[in-house]
PyMOL Python script that loads the backbone (N, CA, C, O; Angstrom):
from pymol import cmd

cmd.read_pdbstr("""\
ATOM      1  N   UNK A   1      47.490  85.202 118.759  1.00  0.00           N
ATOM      2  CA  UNK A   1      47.837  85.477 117.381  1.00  0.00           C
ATOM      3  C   UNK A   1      48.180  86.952 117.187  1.00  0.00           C
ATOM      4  O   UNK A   1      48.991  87.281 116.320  1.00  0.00           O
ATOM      5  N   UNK A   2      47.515  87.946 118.063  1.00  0.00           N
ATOM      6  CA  UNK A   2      47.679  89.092 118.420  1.00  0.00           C
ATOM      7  C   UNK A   2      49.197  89.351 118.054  1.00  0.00           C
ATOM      8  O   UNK A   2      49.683  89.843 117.035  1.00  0.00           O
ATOM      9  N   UNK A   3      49.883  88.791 119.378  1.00  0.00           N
ATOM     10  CA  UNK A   3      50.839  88.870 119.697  1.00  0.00           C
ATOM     11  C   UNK A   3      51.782  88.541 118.648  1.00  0.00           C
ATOM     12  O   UNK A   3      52.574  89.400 118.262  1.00  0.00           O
ATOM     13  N   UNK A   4      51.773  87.496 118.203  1.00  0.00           N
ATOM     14  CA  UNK A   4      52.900  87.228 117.196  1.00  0.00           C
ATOM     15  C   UNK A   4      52.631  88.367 115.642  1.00  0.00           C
ATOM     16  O   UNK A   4      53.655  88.558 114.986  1.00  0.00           O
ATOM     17  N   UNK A   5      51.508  88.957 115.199  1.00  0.00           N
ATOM     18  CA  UNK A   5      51.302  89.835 114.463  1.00  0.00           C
ATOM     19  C   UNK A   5      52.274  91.118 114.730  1.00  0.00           C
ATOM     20  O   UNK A   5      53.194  91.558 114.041  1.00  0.00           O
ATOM     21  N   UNK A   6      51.744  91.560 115.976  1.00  0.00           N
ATOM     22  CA  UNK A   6      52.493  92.685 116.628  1.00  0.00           C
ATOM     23  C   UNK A   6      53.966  92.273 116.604  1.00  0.00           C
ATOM     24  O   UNK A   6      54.787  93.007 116.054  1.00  0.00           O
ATOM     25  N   UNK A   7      54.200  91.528 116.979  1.00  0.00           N
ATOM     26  CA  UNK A   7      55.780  90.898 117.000  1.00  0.00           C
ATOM     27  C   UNK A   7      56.379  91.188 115.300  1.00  0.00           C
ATOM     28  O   UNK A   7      57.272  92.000 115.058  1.00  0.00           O
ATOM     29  N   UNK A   8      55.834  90.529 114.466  1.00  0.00           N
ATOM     30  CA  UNK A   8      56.464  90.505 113.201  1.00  0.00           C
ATOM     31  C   UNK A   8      56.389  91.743 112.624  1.00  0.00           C
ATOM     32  O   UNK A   8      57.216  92.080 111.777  1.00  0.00           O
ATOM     33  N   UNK A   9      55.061  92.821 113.150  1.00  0.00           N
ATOM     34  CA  UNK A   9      55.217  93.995 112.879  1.00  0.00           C
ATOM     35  C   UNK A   9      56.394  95.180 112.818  1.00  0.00           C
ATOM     36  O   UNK A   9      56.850  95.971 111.992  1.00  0.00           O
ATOM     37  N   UNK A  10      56.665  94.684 114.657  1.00  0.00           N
ATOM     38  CA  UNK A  10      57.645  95.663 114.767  1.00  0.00           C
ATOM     39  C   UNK A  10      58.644  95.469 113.855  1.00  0.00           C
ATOM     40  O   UNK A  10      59.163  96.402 113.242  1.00  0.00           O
ATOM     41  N   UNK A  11      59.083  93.823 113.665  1.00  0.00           N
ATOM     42  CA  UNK A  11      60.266  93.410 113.222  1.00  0.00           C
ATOM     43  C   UNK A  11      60.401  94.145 111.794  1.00  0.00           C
ATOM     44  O   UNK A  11      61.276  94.943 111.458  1.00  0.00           O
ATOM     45  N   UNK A  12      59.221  93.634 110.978  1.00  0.00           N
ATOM     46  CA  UNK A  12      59.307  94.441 109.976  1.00  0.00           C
ATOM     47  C   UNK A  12      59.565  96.017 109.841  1.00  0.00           C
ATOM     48  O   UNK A  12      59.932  96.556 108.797  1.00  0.00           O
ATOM     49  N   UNK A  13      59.294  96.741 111.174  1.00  0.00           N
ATOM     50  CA  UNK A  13      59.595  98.128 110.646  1.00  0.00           C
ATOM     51  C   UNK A  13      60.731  98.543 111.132  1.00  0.00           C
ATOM     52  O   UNK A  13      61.165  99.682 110.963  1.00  0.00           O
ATOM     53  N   UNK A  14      61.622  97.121 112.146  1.00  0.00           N
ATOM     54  CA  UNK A  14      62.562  97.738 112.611  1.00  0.00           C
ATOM     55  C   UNK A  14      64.033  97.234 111.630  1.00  0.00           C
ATOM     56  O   UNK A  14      65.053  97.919 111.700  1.00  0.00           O
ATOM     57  N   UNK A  15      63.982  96.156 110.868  1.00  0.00           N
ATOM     58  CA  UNK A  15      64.438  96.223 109.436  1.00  0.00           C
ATOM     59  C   UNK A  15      64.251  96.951 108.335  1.00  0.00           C
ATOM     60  O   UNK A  15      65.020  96.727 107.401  1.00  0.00           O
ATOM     61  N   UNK A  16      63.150  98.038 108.159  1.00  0.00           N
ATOM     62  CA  UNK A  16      63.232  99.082 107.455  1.00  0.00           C
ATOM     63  C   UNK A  16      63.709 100.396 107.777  1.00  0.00           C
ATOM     64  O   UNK A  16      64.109 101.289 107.030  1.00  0.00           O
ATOM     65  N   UNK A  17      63.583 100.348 109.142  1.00  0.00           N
ATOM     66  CA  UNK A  17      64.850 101.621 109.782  1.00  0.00           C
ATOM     67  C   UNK A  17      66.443 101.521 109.561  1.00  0.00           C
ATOM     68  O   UNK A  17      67.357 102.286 109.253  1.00  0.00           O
ATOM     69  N   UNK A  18      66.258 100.006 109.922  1.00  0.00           N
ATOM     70  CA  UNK A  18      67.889  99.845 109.602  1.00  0.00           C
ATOM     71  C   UNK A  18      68.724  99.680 108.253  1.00  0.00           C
ATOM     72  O   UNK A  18      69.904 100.029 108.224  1.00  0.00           O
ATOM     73  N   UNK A  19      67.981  99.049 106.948  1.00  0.00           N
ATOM     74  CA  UNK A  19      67.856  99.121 106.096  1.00  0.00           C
ATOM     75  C   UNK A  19      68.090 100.812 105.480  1.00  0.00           C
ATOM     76  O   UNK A  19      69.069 101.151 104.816  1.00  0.00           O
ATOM     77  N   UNK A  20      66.971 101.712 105.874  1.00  0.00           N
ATOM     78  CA  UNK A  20      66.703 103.015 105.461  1.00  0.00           C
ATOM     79  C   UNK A  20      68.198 104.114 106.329  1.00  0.00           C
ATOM     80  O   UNK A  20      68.530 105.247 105.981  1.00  0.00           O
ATOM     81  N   UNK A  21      68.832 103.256 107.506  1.00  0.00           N
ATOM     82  CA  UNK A  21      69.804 104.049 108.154  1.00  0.00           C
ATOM     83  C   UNK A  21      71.203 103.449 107.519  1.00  0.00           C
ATOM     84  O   UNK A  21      72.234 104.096 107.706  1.00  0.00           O
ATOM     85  N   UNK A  22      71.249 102.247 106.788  1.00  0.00           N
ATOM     86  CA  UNK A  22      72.378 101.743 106.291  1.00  0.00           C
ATOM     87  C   UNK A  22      73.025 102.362 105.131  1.00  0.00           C
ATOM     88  O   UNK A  22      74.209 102.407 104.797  1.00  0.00           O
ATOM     89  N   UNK A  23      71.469 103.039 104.356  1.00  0.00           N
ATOM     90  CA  UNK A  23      71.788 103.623 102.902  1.00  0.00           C
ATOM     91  C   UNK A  23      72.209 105.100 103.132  1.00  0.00           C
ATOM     92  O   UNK A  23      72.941 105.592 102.274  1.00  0.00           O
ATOM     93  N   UNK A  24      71.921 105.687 103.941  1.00  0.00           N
ATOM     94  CA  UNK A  24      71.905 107.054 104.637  1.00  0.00           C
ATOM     95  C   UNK A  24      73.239 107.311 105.019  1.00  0.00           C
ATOM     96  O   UNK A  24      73.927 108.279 104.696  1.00  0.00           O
ATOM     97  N   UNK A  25      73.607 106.142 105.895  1.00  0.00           N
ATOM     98  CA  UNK A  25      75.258 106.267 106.391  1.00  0.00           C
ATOM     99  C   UNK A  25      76.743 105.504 105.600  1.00  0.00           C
ATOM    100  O   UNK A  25      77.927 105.427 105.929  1.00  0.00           O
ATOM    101  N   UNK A  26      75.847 104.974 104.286  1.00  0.00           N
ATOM    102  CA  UNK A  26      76.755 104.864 103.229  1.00  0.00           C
ATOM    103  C   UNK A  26      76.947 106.073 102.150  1.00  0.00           C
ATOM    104  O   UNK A  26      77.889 106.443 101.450  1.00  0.00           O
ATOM    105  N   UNK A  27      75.991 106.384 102.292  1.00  0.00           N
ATOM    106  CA  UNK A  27      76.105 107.801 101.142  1.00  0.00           C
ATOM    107  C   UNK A  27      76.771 108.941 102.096  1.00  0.00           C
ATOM    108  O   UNK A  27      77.763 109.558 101.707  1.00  0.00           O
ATOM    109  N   UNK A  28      76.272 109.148 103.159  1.00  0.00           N
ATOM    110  CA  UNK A  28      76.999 110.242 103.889  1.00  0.00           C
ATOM    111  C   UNK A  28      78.462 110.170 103.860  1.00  0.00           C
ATOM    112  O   UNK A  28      79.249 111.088 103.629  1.00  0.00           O
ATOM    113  N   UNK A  29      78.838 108.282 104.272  1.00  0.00           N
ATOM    114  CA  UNK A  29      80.211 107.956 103.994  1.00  0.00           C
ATOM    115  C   UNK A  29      81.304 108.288 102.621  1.00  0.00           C
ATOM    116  O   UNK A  29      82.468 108.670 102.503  1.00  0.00           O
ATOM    117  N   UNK A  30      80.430 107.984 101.904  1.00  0.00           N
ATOM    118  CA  UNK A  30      80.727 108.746  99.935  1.00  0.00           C
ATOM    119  C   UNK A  30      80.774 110.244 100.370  1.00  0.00           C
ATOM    120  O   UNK A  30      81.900 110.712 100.202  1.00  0.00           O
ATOM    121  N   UNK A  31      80.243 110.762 100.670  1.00  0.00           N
ATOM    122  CA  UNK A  31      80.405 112.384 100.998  1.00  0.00           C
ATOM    123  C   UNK A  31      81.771 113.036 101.656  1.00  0.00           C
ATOM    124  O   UNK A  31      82.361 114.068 101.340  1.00  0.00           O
ATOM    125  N   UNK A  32      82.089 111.980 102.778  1.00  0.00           N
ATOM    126  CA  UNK A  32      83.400 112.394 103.253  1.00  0.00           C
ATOM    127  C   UNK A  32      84.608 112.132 102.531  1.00  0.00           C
ATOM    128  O   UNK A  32      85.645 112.796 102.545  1.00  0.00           O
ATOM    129  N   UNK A  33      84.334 111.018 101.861  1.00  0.00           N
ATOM    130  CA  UNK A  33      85.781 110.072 100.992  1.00  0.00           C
ATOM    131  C   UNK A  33      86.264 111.160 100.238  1.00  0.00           C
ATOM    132  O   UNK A  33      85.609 111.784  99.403  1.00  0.00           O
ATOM    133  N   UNK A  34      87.487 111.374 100.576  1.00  0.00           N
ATOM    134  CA  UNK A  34      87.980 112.101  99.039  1.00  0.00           C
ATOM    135  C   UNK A  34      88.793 111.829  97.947  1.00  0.00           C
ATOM    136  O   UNK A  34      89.328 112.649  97.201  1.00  0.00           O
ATOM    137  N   UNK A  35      88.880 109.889  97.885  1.00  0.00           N
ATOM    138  CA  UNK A  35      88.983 109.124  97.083  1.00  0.00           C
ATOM    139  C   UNK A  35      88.394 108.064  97.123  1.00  0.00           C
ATOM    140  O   UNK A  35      87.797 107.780  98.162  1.00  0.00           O
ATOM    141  N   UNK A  36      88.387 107.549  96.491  1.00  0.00           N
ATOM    142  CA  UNK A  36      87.202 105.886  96.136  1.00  0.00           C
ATOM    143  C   UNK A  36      87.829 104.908  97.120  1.00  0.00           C
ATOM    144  O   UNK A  36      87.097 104.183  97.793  1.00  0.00           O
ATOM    145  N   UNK A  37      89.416 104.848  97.255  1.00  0.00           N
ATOM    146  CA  UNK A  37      89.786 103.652  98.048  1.00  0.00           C
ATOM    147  C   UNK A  37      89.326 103.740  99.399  1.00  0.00           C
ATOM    148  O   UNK A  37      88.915 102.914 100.214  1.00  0.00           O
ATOM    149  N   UNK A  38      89.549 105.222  99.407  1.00  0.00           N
ATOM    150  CA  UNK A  38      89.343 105.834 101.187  1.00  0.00           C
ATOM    151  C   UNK A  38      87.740 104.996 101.359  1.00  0.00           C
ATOM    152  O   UNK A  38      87.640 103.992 102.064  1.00  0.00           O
ATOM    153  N   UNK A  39      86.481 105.625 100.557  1.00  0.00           N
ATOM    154  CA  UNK A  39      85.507 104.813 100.823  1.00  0.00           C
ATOM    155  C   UNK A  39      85.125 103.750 100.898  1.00  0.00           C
ATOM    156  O   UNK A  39      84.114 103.447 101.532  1.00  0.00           O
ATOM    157  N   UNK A  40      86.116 102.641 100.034  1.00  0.00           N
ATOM    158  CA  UNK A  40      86.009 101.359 100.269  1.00  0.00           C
ATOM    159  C   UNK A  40      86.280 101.065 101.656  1.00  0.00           C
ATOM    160  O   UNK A  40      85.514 100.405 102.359  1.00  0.00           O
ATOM    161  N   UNK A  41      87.670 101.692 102.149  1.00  0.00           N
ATOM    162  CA  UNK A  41      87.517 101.236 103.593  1.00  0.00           C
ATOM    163  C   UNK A  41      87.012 101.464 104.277  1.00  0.00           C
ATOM    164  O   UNK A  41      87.053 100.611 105.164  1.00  0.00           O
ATOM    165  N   UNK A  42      85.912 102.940 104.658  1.00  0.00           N
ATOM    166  CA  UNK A  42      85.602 103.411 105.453  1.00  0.00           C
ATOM    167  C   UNK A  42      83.504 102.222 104.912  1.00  0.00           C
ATOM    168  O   UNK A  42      82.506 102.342 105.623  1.00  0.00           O
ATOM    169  N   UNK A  43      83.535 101.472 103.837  1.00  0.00           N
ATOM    170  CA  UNK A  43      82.517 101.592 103.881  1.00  0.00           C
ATOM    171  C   UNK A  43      82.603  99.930 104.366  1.00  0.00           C
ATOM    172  O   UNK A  43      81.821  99.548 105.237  1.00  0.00           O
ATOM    173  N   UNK A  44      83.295  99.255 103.940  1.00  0.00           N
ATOM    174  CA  UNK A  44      83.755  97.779 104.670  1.00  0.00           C
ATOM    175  C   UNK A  44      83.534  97.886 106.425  1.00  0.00           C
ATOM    176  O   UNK A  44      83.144  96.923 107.083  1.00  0.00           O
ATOM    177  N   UNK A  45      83.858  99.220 107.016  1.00  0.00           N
ATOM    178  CA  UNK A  45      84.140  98.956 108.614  1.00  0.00           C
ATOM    179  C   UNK A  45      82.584  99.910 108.683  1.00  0.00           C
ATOM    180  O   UNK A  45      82.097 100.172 109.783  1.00  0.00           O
ATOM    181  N   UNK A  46      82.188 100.179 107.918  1.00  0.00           N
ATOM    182  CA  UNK A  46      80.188 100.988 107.979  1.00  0.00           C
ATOM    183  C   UNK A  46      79.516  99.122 107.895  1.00  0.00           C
ATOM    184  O   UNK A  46      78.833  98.838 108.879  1.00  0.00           O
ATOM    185  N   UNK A  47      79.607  98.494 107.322  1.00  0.00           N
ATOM    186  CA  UNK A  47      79.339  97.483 107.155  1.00  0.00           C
ATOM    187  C   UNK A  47      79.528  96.658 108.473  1.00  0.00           C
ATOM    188  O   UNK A  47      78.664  96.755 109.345  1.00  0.00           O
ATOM    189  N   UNK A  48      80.506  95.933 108.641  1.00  0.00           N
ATOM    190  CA  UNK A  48      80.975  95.507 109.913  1.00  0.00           C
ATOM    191  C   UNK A  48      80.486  95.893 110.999  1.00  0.00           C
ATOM    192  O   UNK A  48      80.085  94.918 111.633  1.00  0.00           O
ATOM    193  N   UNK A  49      80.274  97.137 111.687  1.00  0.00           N
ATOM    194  CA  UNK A  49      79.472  97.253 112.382  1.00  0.00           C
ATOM    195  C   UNK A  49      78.048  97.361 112.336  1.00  0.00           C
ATOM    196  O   UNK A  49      77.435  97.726 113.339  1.00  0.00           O
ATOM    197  N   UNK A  50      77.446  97.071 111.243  1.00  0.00           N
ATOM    198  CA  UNK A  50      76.137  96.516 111.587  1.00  0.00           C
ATOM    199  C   UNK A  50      75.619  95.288 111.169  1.00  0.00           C
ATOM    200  O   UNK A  50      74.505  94.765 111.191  1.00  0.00           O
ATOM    201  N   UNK A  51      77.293  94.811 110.590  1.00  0.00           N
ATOM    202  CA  UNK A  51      76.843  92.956 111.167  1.00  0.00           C
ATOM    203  C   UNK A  51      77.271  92.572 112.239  1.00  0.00           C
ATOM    204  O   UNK A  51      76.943  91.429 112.557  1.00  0.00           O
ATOM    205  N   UNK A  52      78.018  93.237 113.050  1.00  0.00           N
ATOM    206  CA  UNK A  52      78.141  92.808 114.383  1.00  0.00           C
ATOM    207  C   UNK A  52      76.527  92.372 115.532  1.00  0.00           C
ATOM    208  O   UNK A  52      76.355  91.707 116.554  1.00  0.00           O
ATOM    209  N   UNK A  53      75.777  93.074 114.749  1.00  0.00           N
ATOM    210  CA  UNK A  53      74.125  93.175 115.718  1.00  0.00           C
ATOM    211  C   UNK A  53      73.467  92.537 115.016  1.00  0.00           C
ATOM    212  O   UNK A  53      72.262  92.507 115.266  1.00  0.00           O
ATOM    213  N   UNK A  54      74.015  91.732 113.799  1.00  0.00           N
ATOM    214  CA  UNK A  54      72.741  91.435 112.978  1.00  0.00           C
ATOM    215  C   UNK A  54      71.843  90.155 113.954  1.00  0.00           C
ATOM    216  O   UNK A  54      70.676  89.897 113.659  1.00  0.00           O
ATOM    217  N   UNK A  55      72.285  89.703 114.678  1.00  0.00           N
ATOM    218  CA  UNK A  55      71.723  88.446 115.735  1.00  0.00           C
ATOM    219  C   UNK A  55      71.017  88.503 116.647  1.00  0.00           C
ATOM    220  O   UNK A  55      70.396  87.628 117.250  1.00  0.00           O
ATOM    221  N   UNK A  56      71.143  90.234 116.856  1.00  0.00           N
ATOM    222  CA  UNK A  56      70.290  90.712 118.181  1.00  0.00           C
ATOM    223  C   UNK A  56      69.430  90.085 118.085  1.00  0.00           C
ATOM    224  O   UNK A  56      69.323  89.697 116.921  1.00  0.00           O
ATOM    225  N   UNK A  57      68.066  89.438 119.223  1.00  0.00           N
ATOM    226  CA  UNK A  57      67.055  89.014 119.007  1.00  0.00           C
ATOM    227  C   UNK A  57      65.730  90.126 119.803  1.00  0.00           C
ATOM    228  O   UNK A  57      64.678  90.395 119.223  1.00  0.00           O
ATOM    229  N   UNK A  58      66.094  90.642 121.208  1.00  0.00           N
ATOM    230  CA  UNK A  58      65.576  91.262 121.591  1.00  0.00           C
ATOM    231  C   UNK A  58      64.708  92.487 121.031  1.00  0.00           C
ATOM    232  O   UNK A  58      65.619  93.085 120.459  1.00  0.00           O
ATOM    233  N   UNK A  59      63.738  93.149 120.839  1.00  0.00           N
ATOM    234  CA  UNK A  59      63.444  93.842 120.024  1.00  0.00           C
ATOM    235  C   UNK A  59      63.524  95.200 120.727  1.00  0.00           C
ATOM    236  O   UNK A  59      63.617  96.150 119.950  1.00  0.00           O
ATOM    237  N   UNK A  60      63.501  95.643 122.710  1.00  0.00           N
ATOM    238  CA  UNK A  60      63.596  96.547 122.864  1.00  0.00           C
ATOM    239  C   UNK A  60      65.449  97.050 122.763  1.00  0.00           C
ATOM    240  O   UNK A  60      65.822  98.218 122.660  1.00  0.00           O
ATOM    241  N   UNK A  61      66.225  96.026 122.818  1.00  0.00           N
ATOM    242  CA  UNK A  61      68.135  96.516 122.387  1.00  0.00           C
ATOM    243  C   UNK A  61      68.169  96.451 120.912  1.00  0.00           C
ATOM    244  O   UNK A  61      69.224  96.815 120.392  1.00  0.00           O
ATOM    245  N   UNK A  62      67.126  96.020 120.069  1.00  0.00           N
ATOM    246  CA  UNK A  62      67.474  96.592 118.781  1.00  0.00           C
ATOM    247  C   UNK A  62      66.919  97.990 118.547  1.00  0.00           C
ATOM    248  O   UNK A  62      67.532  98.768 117.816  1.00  0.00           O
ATOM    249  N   UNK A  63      65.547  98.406 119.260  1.00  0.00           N
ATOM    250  CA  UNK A  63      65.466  99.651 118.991  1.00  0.00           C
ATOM    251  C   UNK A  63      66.358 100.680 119.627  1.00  0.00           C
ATOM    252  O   UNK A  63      66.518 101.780 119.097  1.00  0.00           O
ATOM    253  N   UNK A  64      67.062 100.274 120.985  1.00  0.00           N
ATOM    254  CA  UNK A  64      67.803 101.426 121.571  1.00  0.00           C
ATOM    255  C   UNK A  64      69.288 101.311 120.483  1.00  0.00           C
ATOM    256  O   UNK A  64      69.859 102.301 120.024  1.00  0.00           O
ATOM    257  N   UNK A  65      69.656 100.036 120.263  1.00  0.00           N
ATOM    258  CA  UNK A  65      71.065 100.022 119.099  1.00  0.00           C
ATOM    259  C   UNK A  65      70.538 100.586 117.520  1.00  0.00           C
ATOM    260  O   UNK A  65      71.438 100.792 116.707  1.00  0.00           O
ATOM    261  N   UNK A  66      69.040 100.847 117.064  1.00  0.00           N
ATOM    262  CA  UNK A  66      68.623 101.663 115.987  1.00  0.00           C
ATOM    263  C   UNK A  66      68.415 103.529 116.177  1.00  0.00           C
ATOM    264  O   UNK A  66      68.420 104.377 115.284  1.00  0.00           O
ATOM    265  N   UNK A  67      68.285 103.666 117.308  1.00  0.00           N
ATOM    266  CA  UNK A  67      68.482 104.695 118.223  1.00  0.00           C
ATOM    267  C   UNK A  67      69.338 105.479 118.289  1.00  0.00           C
ATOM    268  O   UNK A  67      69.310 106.697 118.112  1.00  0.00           O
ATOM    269  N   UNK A  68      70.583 104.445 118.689  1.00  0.00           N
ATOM    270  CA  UNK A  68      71.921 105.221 118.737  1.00  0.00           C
ATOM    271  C   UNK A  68      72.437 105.250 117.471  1.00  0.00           C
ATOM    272  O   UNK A  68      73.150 106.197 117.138  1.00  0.00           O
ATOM    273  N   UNK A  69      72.212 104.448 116.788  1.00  0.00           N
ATOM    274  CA  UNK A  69      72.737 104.516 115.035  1.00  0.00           C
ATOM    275  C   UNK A  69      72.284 105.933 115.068  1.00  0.00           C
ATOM    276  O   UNK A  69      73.063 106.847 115.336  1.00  0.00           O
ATOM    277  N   UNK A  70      71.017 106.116 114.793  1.00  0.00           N
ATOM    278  CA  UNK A  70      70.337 107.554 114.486  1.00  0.00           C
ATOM    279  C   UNK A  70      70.999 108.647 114.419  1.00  0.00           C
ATOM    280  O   UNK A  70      71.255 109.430 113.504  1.00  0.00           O
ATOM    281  N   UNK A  71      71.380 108.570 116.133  1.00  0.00           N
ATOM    282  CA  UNK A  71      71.945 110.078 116.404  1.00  0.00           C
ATOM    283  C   UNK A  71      73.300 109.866 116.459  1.00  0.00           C
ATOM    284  O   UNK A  71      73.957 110.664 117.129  1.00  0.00           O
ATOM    285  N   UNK A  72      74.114 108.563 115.652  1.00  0.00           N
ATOM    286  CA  UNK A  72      75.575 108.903 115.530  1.00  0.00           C
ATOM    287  C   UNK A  72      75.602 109.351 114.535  1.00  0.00           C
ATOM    288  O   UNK A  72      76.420 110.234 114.278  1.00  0.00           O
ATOM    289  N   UNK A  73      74.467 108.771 113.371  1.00  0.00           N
ATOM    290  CA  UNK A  73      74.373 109.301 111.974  1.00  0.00           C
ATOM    291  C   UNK A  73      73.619 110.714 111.581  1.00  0.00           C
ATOM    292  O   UNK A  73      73.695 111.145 110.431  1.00  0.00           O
ATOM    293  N   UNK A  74      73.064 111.239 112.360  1.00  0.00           N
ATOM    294  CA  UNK A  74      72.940 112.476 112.805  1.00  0.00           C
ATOM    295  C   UNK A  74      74.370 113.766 112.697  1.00  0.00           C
ATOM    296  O   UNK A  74      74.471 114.778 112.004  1.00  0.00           O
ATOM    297  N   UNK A  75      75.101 113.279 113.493  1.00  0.00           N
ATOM    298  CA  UNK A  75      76.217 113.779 114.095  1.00  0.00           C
ATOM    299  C   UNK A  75      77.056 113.703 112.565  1.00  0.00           C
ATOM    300  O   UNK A  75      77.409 114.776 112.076  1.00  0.00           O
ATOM    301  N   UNK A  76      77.318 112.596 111.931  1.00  0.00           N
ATOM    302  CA  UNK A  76      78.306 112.446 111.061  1.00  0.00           C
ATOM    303  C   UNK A  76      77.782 112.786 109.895  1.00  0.00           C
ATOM    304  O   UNK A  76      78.572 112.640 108.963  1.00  0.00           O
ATOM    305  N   UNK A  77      76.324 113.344 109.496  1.00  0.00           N
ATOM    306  CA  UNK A  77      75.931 114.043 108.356  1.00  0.00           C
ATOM    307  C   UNK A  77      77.200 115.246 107.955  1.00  0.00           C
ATOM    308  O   UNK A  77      77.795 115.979 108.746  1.00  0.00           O
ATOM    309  N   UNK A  78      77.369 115.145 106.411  1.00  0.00           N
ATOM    310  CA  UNK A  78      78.328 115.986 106.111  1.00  0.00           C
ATOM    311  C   UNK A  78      77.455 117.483 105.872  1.00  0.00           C
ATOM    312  O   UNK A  78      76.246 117.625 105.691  1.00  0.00           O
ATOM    313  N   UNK A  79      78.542 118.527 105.944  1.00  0.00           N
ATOM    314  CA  UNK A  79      77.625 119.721 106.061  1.00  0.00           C
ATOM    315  C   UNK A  79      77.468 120.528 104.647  1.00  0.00           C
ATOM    316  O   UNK A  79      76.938 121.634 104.538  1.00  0.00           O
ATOM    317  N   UNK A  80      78.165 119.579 103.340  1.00  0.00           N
ATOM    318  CA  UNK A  80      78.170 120.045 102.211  1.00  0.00           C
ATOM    319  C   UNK A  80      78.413 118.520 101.207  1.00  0.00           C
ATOM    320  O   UNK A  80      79.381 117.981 100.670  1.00  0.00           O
ATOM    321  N   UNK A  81      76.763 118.199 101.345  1.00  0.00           N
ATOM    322  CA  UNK A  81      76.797 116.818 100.628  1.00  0.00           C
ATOM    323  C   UNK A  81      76.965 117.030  99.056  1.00  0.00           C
ATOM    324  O   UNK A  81      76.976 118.093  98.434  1.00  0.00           O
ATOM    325  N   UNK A  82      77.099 115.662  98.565  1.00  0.00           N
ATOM    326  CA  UNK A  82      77.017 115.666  97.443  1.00  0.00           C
ATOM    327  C   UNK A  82      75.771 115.362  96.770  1.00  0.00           C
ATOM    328  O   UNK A  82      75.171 114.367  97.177  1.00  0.00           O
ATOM    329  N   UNK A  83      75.165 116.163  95.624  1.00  0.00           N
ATOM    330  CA  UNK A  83      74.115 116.042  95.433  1.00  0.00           C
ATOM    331  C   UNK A  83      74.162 115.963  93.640  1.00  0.00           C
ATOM    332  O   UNK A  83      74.346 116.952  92.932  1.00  0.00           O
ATOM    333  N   UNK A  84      73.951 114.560  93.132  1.00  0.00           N
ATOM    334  CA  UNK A  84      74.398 114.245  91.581  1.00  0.00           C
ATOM    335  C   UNK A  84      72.940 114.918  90.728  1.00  0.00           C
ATOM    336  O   UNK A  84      71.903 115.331  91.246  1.00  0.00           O
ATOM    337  N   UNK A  85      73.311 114.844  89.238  1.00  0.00           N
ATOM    338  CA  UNK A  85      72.344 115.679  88.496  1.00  0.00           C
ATOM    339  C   UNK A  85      71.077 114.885  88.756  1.00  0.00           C
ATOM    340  O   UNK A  85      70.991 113.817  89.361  1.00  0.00           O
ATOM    341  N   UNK A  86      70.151 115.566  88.217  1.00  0.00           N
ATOM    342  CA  UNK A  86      68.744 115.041  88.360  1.00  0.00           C
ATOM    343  C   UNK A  86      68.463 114.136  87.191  1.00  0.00           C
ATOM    344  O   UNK A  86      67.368 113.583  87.087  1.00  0.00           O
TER     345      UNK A  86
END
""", "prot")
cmd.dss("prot")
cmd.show_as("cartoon", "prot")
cmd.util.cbc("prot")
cmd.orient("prot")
């Protein structure tokens, strides 16, 4: 029972990484757009590639494919975000 606890654990936190990296690399995506259409497309193909994995089942290739998300979204942080009123 251990086991399947631990199991649903990870799962659960490894859907809140990806979840928490989806919103991160949509807003960063809004940051680069320098029109609305541009972001529609750029946010349709942000999308697309992370339903391409949504089936993974393995849990150690979802953490190395949550991994590499990381540090692509790392890389593609803009260096003068947008930051709306409070």
């Amino acid at each position: 029972m251990s086991t399947t606890a631990g199991y649903l654990a990870r799962r659960a936190g490894q859907k809140e990484r990806v979840r928490l990296l989806y919103r991160r690399a949509l807003k960063d995506t809004l940051n680069w757009a320098v029109h609305r259409h541009l972001f529609y497309q750029d946010a349709s193909e942000l999308r697309d590639k992370f339903e391409a994995n949504r089936n993974v089942e393995n849990l150690d290739v979802i953490d190395r494919l949550i991994e590499d998300a990381e540090a692509q979204q790392r890389n593609f942080q803009h260096p003068d975000p947008y930051i709306g009123k409070p």
